[in-house]
N, CA and C atoms of all chains as a GROMACS GRO file, in nm:
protein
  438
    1UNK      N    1  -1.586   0.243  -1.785
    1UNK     CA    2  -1.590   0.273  -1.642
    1UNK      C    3  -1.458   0.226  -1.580
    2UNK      N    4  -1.356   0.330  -1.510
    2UNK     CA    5  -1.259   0.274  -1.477
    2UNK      C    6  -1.291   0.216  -1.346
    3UNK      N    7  -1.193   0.069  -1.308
    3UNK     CA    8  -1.232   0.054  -1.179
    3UNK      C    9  -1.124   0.148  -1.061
    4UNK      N   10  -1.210   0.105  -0.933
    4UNK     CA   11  -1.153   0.194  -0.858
    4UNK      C   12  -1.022   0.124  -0.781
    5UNK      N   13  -0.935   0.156  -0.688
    5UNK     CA   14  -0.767   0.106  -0.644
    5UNK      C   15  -0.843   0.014  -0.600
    6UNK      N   16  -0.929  -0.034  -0.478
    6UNK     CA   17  -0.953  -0.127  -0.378
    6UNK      C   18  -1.043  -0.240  -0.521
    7UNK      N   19  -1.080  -0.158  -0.597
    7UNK     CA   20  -1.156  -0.295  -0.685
    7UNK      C   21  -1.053  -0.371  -0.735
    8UNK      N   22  -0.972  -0.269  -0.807
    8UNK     CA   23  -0.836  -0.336  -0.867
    8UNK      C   24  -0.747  -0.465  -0.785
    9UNK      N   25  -0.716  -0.374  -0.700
    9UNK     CA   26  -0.664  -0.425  -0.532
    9UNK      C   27  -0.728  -0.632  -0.504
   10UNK      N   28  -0.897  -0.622  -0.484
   10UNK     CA   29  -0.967  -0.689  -0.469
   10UNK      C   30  -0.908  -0.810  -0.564
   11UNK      N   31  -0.957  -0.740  -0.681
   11UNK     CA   32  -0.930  -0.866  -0.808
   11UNK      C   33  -0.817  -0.965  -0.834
   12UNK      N   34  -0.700  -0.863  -0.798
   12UNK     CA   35  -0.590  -0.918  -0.841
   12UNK      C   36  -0.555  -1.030  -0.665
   13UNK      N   37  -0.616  -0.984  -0.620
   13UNK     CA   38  -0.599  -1.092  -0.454
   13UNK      C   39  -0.687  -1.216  -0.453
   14UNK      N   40  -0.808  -1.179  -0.518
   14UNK     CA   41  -0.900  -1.270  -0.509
   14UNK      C   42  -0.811  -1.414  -0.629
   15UNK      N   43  -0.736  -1.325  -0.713
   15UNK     CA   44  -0.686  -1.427  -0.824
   15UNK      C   45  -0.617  -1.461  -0.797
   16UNK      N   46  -0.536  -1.462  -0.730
   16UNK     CA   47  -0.375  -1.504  -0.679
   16UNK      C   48  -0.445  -1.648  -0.575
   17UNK      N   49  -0.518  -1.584  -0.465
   17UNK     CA   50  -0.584  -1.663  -0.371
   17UNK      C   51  -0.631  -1.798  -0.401
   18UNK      N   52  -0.740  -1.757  -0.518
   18UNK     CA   53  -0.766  -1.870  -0.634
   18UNK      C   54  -0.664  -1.950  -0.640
   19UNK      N   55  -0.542  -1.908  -0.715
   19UNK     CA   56  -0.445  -1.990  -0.753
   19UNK      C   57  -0.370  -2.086  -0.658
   20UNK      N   58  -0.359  -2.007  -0.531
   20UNK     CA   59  -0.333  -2.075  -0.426
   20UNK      C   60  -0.423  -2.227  -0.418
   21UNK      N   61  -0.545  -2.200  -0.460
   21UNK     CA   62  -0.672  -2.362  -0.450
   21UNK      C   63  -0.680  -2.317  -0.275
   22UNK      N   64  -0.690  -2.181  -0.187
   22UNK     CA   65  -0.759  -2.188  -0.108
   22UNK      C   66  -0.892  -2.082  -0.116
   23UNK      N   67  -0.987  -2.147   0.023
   23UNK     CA   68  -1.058  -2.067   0.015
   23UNK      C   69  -1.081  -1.945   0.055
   24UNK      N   70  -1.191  -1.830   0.070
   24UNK     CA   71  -1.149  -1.725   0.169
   24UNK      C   72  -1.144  -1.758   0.293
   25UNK      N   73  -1.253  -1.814   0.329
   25UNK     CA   74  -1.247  -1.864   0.477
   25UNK      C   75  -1.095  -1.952   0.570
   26UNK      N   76  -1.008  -2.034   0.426
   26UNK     CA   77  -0.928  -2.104   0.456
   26UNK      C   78  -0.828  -1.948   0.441
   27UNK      N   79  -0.815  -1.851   0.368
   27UNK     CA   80  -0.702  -1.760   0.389
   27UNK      C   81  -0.698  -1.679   0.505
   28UNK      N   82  -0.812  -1.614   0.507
   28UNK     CA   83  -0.845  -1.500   0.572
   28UNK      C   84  -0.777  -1.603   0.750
   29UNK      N   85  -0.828  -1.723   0.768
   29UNK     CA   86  -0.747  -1.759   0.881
   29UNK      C   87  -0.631  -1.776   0.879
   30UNK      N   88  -0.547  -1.823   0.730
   30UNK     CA   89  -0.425  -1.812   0.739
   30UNK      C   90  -0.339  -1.664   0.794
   31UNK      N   91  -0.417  -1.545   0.740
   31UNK     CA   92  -0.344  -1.464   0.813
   31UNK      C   93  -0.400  -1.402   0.954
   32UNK      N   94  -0.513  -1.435   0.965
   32UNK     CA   95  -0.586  -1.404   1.117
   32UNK      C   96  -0.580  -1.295   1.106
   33UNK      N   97  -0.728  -1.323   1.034
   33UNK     CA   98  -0.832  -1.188   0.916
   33UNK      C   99  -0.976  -1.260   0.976
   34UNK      N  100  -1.048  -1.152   1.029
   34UNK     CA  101  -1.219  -1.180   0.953
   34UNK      C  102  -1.244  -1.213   0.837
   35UNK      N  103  -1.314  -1.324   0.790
   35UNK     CA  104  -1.327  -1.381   0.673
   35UNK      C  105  -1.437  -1.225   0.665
   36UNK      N  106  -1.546  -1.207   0.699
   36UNK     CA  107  -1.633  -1.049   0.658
   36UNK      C  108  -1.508  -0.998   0.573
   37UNK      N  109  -1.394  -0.957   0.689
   37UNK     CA  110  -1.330  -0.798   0.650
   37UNK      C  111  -1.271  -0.843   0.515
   38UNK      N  112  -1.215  -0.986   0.505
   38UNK     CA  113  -1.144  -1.100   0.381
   38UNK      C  114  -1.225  -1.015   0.259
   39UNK      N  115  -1.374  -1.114   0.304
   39UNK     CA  116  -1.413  -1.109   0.149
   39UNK      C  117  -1.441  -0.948   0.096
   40UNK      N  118  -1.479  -0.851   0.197
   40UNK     CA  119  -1.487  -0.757   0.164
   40UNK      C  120  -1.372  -0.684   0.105
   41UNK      N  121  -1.259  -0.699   0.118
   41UNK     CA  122  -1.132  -0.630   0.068
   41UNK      C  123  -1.126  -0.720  -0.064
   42UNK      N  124  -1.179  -0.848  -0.080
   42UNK     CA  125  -1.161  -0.873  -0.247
   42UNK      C  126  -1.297  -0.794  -0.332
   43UNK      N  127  -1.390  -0.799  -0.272
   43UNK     CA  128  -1.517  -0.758  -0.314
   43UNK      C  129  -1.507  -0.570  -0.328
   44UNK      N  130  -1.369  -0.534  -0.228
   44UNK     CA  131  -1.332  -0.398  -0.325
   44UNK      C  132  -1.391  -0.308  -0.273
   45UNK      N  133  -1.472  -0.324  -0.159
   45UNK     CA  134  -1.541  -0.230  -0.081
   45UNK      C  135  -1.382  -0.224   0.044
   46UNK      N  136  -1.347  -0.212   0.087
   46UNK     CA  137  -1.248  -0.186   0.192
   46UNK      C  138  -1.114  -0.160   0.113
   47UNK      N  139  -1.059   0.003   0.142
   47UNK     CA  140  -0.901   0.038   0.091
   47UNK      C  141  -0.812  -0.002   0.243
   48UNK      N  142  -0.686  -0.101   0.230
   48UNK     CA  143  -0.646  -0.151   0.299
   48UNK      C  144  -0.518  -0.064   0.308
   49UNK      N  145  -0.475  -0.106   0.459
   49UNK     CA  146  -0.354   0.030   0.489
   49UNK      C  147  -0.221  -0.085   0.454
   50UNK      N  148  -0.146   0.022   0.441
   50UNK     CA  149   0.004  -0.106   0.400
   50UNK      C  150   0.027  -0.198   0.466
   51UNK      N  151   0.040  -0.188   0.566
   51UNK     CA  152   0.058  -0.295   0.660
   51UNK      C  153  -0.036  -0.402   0.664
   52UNK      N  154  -0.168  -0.375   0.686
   52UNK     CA  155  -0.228  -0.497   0.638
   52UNK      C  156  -0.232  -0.575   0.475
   53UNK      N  157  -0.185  -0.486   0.359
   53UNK     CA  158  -0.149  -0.520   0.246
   53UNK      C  159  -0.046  -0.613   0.285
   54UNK      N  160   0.080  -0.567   0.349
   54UNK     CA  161   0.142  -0.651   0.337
   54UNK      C  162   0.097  -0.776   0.406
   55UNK      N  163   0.060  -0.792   0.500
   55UNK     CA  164   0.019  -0.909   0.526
   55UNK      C  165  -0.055  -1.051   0.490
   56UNK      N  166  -0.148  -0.944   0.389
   56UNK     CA  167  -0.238  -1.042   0.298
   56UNK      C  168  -0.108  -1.048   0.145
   57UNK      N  169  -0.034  -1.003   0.105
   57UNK     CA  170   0.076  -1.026   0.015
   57UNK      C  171   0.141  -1.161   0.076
   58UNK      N  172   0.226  -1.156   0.215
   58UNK     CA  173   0.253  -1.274   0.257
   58UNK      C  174   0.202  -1.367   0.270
   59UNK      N  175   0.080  -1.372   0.270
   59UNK     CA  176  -0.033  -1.494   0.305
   59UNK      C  177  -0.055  -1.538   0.185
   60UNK      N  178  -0.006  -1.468   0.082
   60UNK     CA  179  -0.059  -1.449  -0.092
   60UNK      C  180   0.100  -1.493  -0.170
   61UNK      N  181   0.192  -1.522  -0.055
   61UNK     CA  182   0.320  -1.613  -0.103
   61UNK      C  183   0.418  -1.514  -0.232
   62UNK      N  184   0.370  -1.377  -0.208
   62UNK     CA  185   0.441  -1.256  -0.325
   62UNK      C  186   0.439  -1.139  -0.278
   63UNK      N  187   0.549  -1.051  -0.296
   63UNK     CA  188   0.601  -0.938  -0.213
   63UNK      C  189   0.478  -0.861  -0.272
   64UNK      N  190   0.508  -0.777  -0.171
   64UNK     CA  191   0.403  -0.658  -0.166
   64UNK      C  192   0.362  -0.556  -0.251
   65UNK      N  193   0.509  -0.541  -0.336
   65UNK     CA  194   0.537  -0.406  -0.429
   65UNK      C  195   0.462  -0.533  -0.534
   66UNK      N  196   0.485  -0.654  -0.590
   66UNK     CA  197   0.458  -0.736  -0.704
   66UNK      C  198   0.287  -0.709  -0.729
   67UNK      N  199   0.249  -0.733  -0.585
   67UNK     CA  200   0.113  -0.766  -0.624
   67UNK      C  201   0.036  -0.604  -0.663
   68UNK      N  202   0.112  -0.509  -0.580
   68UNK     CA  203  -0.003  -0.403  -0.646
   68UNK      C  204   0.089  -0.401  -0.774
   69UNK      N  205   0.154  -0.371  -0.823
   69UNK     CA  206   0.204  -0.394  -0.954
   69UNK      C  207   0.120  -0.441  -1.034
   70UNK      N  208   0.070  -0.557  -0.990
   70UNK     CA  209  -0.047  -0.644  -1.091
   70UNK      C  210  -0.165  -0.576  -1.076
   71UNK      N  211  -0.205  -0.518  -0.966
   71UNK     CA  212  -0.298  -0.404  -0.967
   71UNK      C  213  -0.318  -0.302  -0.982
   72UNK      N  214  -0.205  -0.222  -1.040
   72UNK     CA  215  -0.226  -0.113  -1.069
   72UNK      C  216  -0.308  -0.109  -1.211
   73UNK      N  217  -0.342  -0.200  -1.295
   73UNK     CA  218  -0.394  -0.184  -1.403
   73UNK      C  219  -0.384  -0.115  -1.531
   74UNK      N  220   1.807  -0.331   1.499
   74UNK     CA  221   1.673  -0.331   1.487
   74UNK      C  222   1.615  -0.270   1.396
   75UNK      N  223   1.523  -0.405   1.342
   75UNK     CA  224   1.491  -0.374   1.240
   75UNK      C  225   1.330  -0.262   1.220
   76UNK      N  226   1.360  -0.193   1.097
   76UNK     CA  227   1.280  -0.107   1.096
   76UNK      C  228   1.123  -0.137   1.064
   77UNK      N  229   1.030  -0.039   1.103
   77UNK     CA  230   0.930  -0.067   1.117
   77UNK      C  231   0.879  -0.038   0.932
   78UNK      N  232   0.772  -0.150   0.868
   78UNK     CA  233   0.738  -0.066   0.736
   78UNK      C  234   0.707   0.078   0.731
   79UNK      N  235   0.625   0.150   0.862
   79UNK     CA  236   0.651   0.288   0.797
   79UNK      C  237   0.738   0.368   0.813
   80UNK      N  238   0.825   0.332   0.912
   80UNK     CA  239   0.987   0.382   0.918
   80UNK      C  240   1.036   0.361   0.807
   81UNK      N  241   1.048   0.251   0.702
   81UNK     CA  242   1.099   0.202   0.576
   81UNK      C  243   1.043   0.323   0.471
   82UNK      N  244   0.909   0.319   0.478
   82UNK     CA  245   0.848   0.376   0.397
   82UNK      C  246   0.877   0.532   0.370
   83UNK      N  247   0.866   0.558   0.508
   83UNK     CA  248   0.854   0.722   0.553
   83UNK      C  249   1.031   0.790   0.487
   84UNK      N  250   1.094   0.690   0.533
   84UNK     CA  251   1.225   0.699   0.471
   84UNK      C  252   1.249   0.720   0.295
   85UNK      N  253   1.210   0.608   0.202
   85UNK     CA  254   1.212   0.606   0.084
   85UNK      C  255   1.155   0.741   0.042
   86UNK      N  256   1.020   0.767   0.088
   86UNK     CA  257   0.961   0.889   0.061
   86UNK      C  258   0.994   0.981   0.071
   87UNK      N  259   1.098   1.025   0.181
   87UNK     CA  260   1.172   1.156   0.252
   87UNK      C  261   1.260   1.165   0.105
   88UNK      N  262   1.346   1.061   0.068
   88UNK     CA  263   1.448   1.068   0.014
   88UNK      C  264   1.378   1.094  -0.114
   89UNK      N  265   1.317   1.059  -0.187
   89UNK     CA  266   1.232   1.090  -0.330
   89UNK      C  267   1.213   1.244  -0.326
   90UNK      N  268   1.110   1.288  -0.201
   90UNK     CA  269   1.089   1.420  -0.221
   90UNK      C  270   1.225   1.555  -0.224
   91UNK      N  271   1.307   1.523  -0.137
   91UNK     CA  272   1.434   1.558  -0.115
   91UNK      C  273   1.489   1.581  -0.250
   92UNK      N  274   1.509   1.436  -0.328
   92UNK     CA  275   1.577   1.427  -0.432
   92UNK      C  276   1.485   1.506  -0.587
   93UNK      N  277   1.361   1.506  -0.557
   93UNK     CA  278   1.256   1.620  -0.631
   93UNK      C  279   1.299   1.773  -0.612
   94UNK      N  280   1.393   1.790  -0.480
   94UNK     CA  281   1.451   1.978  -0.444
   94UNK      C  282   1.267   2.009  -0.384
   95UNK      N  283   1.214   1.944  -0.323
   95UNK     CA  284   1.082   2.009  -0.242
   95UNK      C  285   1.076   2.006  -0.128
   96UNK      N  286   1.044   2.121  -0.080
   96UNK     CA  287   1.010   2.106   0.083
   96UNK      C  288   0.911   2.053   0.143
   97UNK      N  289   0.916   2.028   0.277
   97UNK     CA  290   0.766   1.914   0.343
   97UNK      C  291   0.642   1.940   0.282
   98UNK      N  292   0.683   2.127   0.255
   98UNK     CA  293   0.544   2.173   0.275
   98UNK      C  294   0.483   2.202   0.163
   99UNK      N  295   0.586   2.207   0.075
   99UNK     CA  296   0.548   2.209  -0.083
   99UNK      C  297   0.540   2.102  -0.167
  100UNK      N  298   0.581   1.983  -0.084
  100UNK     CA  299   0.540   1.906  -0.164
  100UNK      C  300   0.340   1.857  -0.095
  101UNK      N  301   0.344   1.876   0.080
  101UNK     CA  302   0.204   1.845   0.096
  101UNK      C  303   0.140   1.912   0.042
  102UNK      N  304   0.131   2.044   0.014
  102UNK     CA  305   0.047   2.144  -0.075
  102UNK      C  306   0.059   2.086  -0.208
  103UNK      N  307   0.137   2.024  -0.270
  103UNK     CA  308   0.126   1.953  -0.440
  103UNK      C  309   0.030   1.824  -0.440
  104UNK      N  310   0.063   1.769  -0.323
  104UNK     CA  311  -0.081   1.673  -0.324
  104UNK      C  312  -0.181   1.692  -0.221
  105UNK      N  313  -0.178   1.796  -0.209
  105UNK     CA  314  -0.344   1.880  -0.126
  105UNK      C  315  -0.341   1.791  -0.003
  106UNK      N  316  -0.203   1.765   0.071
  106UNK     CA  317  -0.258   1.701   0.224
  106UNK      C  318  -0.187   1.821   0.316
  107UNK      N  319  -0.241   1.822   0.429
  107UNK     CA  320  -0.208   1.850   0.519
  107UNK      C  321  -0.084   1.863   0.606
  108UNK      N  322   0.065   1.981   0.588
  108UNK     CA  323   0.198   1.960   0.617
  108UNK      C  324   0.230   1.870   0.754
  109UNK      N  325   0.179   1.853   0.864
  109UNK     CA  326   0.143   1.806   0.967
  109UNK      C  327   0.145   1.680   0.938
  110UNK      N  328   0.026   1.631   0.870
  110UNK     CA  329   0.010   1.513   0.838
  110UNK      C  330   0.151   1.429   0.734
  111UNK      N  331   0.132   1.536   0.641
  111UNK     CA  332   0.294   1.426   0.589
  111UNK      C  333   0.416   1.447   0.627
  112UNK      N  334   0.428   1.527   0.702
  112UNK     CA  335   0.536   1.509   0.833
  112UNK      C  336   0.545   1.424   0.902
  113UNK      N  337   0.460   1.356   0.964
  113UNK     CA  338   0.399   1.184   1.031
  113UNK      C  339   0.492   1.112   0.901
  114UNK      N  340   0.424   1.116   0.857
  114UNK     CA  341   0.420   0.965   0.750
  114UNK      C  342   0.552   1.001   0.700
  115UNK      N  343   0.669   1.123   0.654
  115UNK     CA  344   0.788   1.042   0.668
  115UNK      C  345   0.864   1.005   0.808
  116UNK      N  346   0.799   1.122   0.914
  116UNK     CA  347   0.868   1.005   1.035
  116UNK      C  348   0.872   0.911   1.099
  117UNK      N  349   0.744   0.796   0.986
  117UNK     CA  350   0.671   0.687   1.059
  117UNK      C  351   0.609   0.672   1.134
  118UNK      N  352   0.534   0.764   1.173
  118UNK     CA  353   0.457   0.764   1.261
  118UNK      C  354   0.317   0.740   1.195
  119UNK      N  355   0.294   0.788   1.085
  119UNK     CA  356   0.160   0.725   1.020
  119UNK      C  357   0.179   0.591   0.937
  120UNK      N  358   0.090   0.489   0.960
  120UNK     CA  359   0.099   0.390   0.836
  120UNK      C  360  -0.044   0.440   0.721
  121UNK      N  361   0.032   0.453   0.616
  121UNK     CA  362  -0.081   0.551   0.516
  121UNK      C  363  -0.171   0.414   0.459
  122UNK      N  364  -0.312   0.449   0.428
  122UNK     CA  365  -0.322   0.368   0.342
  122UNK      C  366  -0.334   0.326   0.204
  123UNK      N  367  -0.339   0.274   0.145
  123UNK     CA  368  -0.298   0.236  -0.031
  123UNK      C  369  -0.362   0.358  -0.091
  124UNK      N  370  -0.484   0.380  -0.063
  124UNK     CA  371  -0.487   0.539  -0.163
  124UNK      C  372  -0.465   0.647  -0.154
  125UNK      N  373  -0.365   0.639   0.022
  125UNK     CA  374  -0.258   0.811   0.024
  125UNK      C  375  -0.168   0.731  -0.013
  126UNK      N  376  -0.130   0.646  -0.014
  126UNK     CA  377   0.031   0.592  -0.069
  126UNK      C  378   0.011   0.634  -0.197
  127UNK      N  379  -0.098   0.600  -0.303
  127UNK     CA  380  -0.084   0.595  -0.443
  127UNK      C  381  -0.080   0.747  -0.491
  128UNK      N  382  -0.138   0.845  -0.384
  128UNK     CA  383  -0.128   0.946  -0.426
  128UNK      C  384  -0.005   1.040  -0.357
  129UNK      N  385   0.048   0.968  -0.269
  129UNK     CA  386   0.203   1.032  -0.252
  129UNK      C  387   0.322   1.001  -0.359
  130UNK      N  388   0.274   0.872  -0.423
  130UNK     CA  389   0.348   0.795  -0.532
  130UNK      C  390   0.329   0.936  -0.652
  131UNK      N  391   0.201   0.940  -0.689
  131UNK     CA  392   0.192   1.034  -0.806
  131UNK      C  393   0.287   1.146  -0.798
  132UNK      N  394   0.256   1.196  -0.672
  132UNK     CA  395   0.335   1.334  -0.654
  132UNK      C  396   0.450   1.333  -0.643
  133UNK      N  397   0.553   1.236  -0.608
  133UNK     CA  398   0.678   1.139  -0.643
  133UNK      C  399   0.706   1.141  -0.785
  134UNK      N  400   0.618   1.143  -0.839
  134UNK     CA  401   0.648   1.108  -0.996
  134UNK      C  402   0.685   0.945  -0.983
  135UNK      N  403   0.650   0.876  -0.929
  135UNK     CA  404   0.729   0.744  -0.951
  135UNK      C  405   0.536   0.635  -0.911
  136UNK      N  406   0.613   0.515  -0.986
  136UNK     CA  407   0.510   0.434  -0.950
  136UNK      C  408   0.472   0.350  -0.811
  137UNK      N  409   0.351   0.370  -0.778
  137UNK     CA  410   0.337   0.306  -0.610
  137UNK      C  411   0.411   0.165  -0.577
  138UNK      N  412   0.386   0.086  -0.684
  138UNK     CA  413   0.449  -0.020  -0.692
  138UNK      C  414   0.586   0.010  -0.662
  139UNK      N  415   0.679   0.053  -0.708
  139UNK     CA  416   0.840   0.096  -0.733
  139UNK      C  417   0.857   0.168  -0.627
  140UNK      N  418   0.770   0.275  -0.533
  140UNK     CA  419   0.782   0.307  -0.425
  140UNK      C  420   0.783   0.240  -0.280
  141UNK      N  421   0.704   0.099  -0.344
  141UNK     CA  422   0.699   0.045  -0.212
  141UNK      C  423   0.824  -0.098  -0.225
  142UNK      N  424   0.853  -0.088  -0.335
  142UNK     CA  425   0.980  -0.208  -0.379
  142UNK      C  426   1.084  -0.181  -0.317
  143UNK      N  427   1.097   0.005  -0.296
  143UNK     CA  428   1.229   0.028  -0.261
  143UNK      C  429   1.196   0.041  -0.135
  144UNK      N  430   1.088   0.076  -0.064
  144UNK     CA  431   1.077   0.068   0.082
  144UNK      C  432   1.081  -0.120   0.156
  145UNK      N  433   1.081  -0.181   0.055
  145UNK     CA  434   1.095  -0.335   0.080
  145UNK      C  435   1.156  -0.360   0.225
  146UNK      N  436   1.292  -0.292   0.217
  146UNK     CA  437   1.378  -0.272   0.320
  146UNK      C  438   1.469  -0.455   0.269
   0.00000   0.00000   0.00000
Protein backbone atom coordinates (compact mmCIF):
# COMPACT_ATOMS: atom_id res chain seq x y z
CA UNK A 1 0.00 0.00 0.00
CA UNK A 2 1.70 3.11 -1.05
CA UNK A 3 1.40 5.94 1.34
CA UNK A 4 -0.17 9.00 0.32
CA UNK A 5 2.09 12.87 -0.07
CA UNK A 6 0.38 14.34 3.23
CA UNK A 7 1.08 10.79 5.03
CA UNK A 8 4.56 10.89 3.79
CA UNK A 9 4.61 14.70 4.49
CA UNK A 10 3.16 13.85 8.18
CA UNK A 11 5.85 11.25 9.04
CA UNK A 12 8.82 12.75 8.09
CA UNK A 13 7.62 16.13 10.37
CA UNK A 14 6.38 14.23 13.08
CA UNK A 15 10.21 12.74 13.08
CA UNK A 16 12.19 15.62 12.77
CA UNK A 17 9.79 17.29 15.58
CA UNK A 18 10.60 14.23 17.72
CA UNK A 19 14.12 14.94 17.30
CA UNK A 20 13.75 18.37 18.19
CA UNK A 21 12.53 16.61 22.08
CA UNK A 22 9.46 18.97 21.46
CA UNK A 23 6.06 18.41 21.78
CA UNK A 24 3.14 19.04 19.34
CA UNK A 25 1.50 21.26 21.52
CA UNK A 26 5.05 22.88 22.37
CA UNK A 27 5.61 23.24 18.25
CA UNK A 28 2.51 23.91 16.81
CA UNK A 29 2.86 27.22 19.28
CA UNK A 30 6.22 27.69 18.21
CA UNK A 31 4.97 28.52 14.89
CA UNK A 32 1.39 29.83 15.84
CA UNK A 33 -0.43 26.72 14.54
CA UNK A 34 -3.57 25.04 16.08
CA UNK A 35 -2.16 22.21 17.84
CA UNK A 36 -5.84 20.30 16.05
CA UNK A 37 -4.59 21.63 12.57
CA UNK A 38 -0.56 20.47 14.07
CA UNK A 39 -1.43 17.11 14.83
CA UNK A 40 -3.58 16.63 11.99
CA UNK A 41 -0.97 17.56 9.25
CA UNK A 42 1.40 14.87 11.01
CA UNK A 43 -1.47 12.39 11.28
CA UNK A 44 -1.58 13.02 7.29
CA UNK A 45 -5.08 13.92 7.04
CA UNK A 46 -4.38 17.73 5.94
CA UNK A 47 -2.23 18.51 2.36
CA UNK A 48 -0.49 21.73 3.39
CA UNK A 49 0.01 24.74 0.93
CA UNK A 50 3.75 25.91 0.56
CA UNK A 51 3.71 28.52 2.49
CA UNK A 52 2.52 27.00 5.42
CA UNK A 53 5.13 24.06 4.63
CA UNK A 54 7.46 26.42 4.79
CA UNK A 55 6.72 27.57 7.94
CA UNK A 56 6.47 24.39 9.77
CA UNK A 57 10.16 23.57 7.87
CA UNK A 58 11.39 26.71 9.81
CA UNK A 59 9.94 25.80 13.02
CA UNK A 60 11.48 22.24 12.03
CA UNK A 61 15.12 24.19 11.97
CA UNK A 62 15.58 22.69 7.89
CA UNK A 63 14.87 24.26 4.58
CA UNK A 64 11.93 23.47 2.94
CA UNK A 65 13.14 21.75 -0.33
CA UNK A 66 15.31 19.20 2.49
CA UNK A 67 12.43 18.13 4.28
CA UNK A 68 10.09 17.11 1.45
CA UNK A 69 13.12 15.54 -0.01
CA UNK A 70 12.97 13.23 3.01
CA UNK A 71 9.42 12.85 2.07
CA UNK A 72 9.21 12.16 -1.01
CA UNK A 73 9.87 8.49 -0.28
CA UNK B 1 12.06 43.93 -2.22
CA UNK B 2 12.08 40.91 -1.54
CA UNK B 3 10.03 38.42 -3.35
CA UNK B 4 7.10 36.77 -2.26
CA UNK B 5 7.49 32.53 -2.16
CA UNK B 6 5.00 32.37 -4.89
CA UNK B 7 6.56 35.07 -6.88
CA UNK B 8 9.86 32.84 -6.30
CA UNK B 9 8.08 29.91 -7.17
CA UNK B 10 5.87 31.05 -10.03
CA UNK B 11 9.18 32.27 -11.46
CA UNK B 12 11.37 28.95 -11.24
CA UNK B 13 8.35 27.29 -12.82
CA UNK B 14 7.87 29.84 -15.74
CA UNK B 15 11.50 29.28 -16.46
CA UNK B 16 11.45 25.21 -16.40
CA UNK B 17 8.40 25.19 -18.60
CA UNK B 18 9.90 27.79 -21.04
CA UNK B 19 13.11 25.89 -20.99
CA UNK B 20 10.81 22.42 -21.78
CA UNK B 21 9.82 24.79 -25.46
CA UNK B 22 5.91 24.60 -23.90
CA UNK B 23 3.36 26.94 -23.93
CA UNK B 24 1.07 28.04 -20.77
CA UNK B 25 -1.40 26.15 -22.32
CA UNK B 26 0.22 23.08 -23.28
CA UNK B 27 1.86 22.55 -20.67
CA UNK B 28 -1.70 23.08 -18.32
CA UNK B 29 -3.33 20.62 -20.68
CA UNK B 30 -0.13 18.03 -19.91
CA UNK B 31 -1.05 18.13 -16.36
CA UNK B 32 -4.91 18.35 -16.82
CA UNK B 33 -5.19 21.89 -14.94
CA UNK B 34 -6.90 24.57 -15.97
CA UNK B 35 -4.78 27.43 -18.43
CA UNK B 36 -6.24 30.24 -16.21
CA UNK B 37 -5.34 28.64 -13.27
CA UNK B 38 -1.60 28.03 -14.06
CA UNK B 39 -1.32 31.30 -15.34
CA UNK B 40 -1.92 32.50 -11.53
CA UNK B 41 0.57 30.35 -10.14
CA UNK B 42 3.41 31.49 -12.45
CA UNK B 43 2.39 35.06 -11.79
CA UNK B 44 2.16 34.46 -8.10
CA UNK B 45 -0.79 35.04 -7.59
CA UNK B 46 -1.69 31.47 -6.46
CA UNK B 47 0.19 29.80 -3.52
CA UNK B 48 -0.30 26.03 -4.80
CA UNK B 49 -0.49 23.42 -2.50
CA UNK B 50 2.08 20.44 -2.06
CA UNK B 51 -0.01 18.15 -4.25
CA UNK B 52 -0.36 20.75 -7.29
CA UNK B 53 3.23 21.59 -6.64
CA UNK B 54 4.17 17.79 -6.86
CA UNK B 55 2.24 17.48 -9.81
CA UNK B 56 3.52 20.62 -11.60
CA UNK B 57 7.02 19.12 -10.54
CA UNK B 58 6.13 15.82 -12.54
CA UNK B 59 5.18 17.66 -15.55
CA UNK B 60 8.57 19.65 -15.15
CA UNK B 61 10.20 16.49 -15.37
CA UNK B 62 12.16 17.53 -12.34
CA UNK B 63 11.84 16.61 -8.67
CA UNK B 64 9.43 18.72 -6.24
CA UNK B 65 12.08 18.80 -3.90
CA UNK B 66 14.74 20.38 -6.58
CA UNK B 67 11.89 22.58 -7.71
CA UNK B 68 11.35 24.15 -4.66
CA UNK B 69 15.40 24.33 -3.79
CA UNK B 70 15.68 26.46 -6.71
CA UNK B 71 12.68 28.59 -5.87
CA UNK B 72 14.57 28.93 -2.32
CA UNK B 73 15.27 32.39 -3.60
Amino acid sequence: MTTSLPERIGAVVRKRREALGLSQEAFADRIGMHRNYYGAIERGEKTMRLDTFERVAMGLEIEAWRLLKDGAG
